[in-house]
N, C-alpha and C positions, 0 to 999 in steps of 0.2 A: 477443389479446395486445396489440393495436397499439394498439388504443381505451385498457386499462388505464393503456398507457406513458404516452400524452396526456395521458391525464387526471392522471397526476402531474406529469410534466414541467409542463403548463399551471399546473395548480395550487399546486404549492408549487415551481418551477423549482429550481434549485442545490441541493443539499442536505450540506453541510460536515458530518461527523462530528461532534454534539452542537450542532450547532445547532437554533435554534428551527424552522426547516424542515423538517430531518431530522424532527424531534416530530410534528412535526403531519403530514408525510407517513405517519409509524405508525401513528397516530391513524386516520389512511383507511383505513391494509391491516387495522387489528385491527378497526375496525369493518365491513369488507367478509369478512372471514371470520365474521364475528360473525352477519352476514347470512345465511352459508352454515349457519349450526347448528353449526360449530366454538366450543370453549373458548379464546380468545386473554385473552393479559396481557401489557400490558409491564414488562420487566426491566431497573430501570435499573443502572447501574453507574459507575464511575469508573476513569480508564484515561490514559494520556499519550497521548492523541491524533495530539499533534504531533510524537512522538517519530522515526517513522519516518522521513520527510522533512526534519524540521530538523536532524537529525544530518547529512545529508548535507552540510549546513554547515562543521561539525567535521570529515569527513573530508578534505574541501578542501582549511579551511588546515589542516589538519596536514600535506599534502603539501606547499604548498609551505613549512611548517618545516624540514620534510627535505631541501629539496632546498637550502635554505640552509643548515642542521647540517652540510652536505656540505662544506662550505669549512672549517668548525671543527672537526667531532670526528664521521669517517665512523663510528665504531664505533654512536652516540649517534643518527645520524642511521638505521642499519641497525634498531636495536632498535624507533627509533620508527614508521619506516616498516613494518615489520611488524607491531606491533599495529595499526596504522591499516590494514593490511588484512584481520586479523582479525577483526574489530570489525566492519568492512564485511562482511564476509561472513554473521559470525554477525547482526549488527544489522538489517542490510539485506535482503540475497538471500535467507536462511533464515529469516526472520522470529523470529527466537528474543527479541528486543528487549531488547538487555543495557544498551543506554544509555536504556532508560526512566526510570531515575531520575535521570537529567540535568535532564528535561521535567516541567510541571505535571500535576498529577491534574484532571483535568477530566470532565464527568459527560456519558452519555450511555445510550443504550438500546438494546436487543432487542426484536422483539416473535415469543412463539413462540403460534401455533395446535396444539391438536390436534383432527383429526378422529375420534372414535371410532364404529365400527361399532354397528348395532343386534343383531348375534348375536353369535358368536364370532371372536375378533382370528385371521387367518389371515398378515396377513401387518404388516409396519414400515413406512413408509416417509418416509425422511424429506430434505423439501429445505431448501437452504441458500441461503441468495442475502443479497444486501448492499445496502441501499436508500439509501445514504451516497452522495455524487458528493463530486466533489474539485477543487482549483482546474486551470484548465487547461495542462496539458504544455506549453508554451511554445514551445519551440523542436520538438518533435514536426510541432505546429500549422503554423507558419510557414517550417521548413525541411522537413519533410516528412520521407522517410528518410534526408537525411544528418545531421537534426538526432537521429534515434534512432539512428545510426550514431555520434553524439557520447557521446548518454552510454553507448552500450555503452563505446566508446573512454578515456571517464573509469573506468568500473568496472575497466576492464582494469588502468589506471595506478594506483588505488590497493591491487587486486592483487600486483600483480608489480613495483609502487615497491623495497617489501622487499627481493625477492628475486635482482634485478638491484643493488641498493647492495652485498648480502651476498657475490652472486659480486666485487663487484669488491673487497670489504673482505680474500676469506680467499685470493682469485689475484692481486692485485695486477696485473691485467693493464694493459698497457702503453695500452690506449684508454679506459682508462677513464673519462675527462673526457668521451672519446665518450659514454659510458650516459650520464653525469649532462647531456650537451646535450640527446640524444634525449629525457629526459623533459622538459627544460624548454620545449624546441621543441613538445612534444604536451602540454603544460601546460594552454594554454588549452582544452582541453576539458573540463577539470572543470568550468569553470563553467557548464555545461549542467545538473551535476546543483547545483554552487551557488544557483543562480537558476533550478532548476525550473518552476518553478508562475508562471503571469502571476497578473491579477486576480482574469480573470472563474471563477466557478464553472460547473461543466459541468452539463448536462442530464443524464449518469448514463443515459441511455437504451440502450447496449450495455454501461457497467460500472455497475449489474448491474440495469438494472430487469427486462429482456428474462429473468435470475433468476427476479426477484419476480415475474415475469409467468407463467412457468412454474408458479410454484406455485402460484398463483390459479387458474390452469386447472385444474391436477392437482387444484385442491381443489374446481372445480366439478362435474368427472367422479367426485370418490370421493362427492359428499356426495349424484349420483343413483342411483350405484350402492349405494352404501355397506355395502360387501363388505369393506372390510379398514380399517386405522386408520390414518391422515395425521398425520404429524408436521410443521407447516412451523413453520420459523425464518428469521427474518429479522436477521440477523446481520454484525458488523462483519468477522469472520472475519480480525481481522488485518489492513484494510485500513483502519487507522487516517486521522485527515485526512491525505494523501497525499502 
């Protein structure tokens, strides 16, 4: 597995979601299965790519909208602060990707092998992995855990922005100025997911070649045995450019 990893990382390094790296890094897995006596093809498509990641943008400022709408019109500022954590959640965390059509359609690939048995198919099996890398985590990198204790901290806030404006809009409680400091005070941590990504692209060698590496193996042990039939995909699986 380790030899495989090298020799991508070496070979075509970074590999951004549709980019020409990504290709040609396919190009290597569908002609090394190709090697193996598996049927490979790639499957291209077209997709928002960037959608997952640059919306985290949009979620940002619209927090701090809110927390200015807060001065003007709390009702305005409740409703919005709630769908900007809706959105987050369905957009973001569950990958449902409602604000793709924000983002451009841009084109990218699959490549799926199958290995077929020479007798009768006894069993499926099929892996999944994702041969795409992404820019690097930024403050992950360089603050280590309190910088991933940042954007947990931001996801939280555009969470529960809503739903602390809402208790104070329908109790009127008497600190309430307290909630709208507390968030402005932990404000700056959105910008962790604002400014995600630095430059450089990553090497991808734990997300997810160490994947793709698995199923290279799997597909070297079925193609001597070749007792049952190999389905591998190599897939963006929702992990759009990043």
């Amino acid at each position: 597995m380790i030899p495989f990893i090298e020799t991508v990382v070496g070979r075509f390094g970074g590999r951004l979601a549709g980019s020409p790296e990504e290709r040609e890094a396919q190009k290597f897995v569908k002609e090394h299965f190709e090697s193996l006596g598996a049927k490979a093809e790639i499957q291209t498509f077209k997709a928002a790519l960037t959608a997952k990641f640059l919306a985290l943008k949009i979620f940002t400022v619209v927090y701090f909208v809110c927390l200015a709408l807060y001065w003007v019109s709390l009702p305005a500022a409740v409703i919005l602060a709630l769908l900007n954590g809706v959105l987050f959640v369905g957009h973001f965390l569950t990958y449902r990707n409602w604000l793709d059509f924000l983002f451009p359609q841009m084109e990218s690939s699959n490549v799926q092998a199958t290995l077929e048995p020479q007798g009768a198919v006894k069993q499926t099996i099929i892996v999944a992995g994702h041969i795409d890398s992404v820019r690097e985590f930024q403050w992950w990198y360089h603050l280590k855990n309190f910088g991933g204790l940042l954007t947990v901290l931001a996801g939280a806030l555009y969470v529960f922005q809503g739903p602390l404006l809402l208790l104070v809009w329908l109790t009127g409680i008497t600190w309430a100025d307290a909630v709208w400091l507390l968030l402005a005070i932990l404000s700056p941590a959105t910008f962790s997911m604002y400014a995600m990504h630095g430059k450089k692209v990553v090497d991808g060698a734990m997300d997810n070649l160490t994947g793709v590496a698995v199923a290279v193996e799997m597909a070297k042990v079925f193609a001597d045995k070749n007792e049952h039939r190999l389905v591998w995909k190599c897939l963006l699986n929702g992990s759009r450019n990043r």
